[in-house]
N, C-alpha and C positions, 0 to 999 in steps of 0.2 A: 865609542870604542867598538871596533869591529872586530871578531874572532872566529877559529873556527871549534862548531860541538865536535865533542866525539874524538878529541884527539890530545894528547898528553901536551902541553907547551914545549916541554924539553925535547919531547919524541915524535916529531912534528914531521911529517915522511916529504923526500924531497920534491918529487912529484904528485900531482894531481888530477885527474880528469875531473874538468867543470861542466856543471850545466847551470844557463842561465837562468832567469828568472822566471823568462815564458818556457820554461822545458826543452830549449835547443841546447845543444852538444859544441861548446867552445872549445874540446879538445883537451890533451894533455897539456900541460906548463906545471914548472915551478911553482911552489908553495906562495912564495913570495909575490908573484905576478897574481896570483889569485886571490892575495888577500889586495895588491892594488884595485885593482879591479873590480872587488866589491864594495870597497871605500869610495869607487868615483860612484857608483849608483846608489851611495850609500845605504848598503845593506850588508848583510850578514853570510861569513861562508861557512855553509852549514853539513858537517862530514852524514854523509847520508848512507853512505858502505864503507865504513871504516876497515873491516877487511880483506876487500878485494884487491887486487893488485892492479893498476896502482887506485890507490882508493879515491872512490866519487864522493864530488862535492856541490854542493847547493848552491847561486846566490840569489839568497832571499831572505825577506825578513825573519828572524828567529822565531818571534811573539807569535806574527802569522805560522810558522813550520807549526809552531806546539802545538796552537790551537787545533788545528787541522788532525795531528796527530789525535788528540783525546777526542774530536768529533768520530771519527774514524774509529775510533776504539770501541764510544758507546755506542755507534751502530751495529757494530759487530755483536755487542754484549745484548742489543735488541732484539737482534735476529738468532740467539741461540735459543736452540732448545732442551730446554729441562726435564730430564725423565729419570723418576723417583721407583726405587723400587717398595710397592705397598705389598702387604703378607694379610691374606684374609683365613684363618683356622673353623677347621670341620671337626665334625665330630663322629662317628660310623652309623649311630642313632639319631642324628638331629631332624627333628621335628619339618613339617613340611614347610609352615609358618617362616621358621626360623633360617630356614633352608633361600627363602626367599625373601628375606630381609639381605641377607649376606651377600645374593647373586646382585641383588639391588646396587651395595655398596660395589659390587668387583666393576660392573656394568660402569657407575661410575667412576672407576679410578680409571678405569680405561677409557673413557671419553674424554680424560683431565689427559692421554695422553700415557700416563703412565703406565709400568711392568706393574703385574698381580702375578705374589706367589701365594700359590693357595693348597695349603696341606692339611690332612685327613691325620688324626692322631690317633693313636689307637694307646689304650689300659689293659693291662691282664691279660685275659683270655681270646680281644677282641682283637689282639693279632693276627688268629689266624683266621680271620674273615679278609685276609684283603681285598678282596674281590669287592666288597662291598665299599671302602674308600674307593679306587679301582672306578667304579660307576659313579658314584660321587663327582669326582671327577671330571669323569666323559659327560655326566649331565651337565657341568657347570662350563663344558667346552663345547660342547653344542647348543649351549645356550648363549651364548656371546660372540658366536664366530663373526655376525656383524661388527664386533667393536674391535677385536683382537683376535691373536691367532695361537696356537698354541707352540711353545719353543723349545724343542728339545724330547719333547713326548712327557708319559709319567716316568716315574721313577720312585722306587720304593729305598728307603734307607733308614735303618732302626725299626723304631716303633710308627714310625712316618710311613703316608707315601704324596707327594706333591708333584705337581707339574706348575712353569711358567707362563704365564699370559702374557703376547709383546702386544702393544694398542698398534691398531692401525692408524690411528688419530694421532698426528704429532698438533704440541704443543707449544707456542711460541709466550715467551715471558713477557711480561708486563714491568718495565724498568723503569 
């Protein structure tokens, strides 16, 4: 049984532009003529723009069409790339040690590719030092300007002040 996708039985449009099998342009005809026509090569007329005017059709094997179709897809789904936003938190006090474990991990998220948002929290009184998250900061983006860049500048908000890190390194998925 030969039919065509992509189109209601009942509401089956009178005309068609086909194309053959090897990708030549047989023109417009009748719906009917097109489904002959795929019957003598025995294959499938497959609606390939069901809304253009007047709407294109395939002939070719279905099973081949689909295939093709979900190959084409997971290529597409290979070649995307994933980019996660990681949040690494400061402190106005933190330790030099500590300070360098954390650049460690930012260093990494940005090689993986990914955004780092990295913000400076401040307690109490420790408000009104911002200048000191402020440096914080600028140290943790002059420290990676090799891997990433900084997006947007700082920005202070509440008891916060953070800035973005976008990776220069893109990241291709493993599917």
């Amino acid at each position: 049984m030969r039919y065509i996708i992509g189109f209601n039985r009942k509401l089956q449009p009178r005309e068609v532009r086909v194309i053959g099998p090897d990708g030549t342009q047989l023109g417009i005809m009748p719906t009917s003529d097109a489904f002959k026509r795929a019957e003598e090569m025995e294959l499938d007329l497959v609606g390939v723009q069901p809304n253009s005017n007047p709407p294109v059709c395939r002939i070719i094997d279905h099973g081949k069409f689909k295939y093709e179709q979900k190959k084409s897809a997971n290529e597409a789904k290979k070649n995307q790339s994933v980019v996660e936003l990681k949040e690494i938190k400061f402190r106005p006090k933190i330790g030099e040690h500590d300070f360098e474990v954390k650049l460690s991990k930012i260093r990494e998220f940005l090689s993986d590719g990914n955004r780092v948002k990295i913000t400076v929290m401040f307690r109490g009184r420790e408000n009104i030092h911002k200048d000191i998250g402020i440096g914080i900061l600028q140290r943790v983006a002059d420290a990676v300007t090799d891997l990433g860049s900084m997006d947007g500048g700082i920005k202070a908000e509440g008891r916060t002040v953070f800035m973005l890190l976008t990776s220069v390194v893109r990241k291709k998925t493993s599917v």
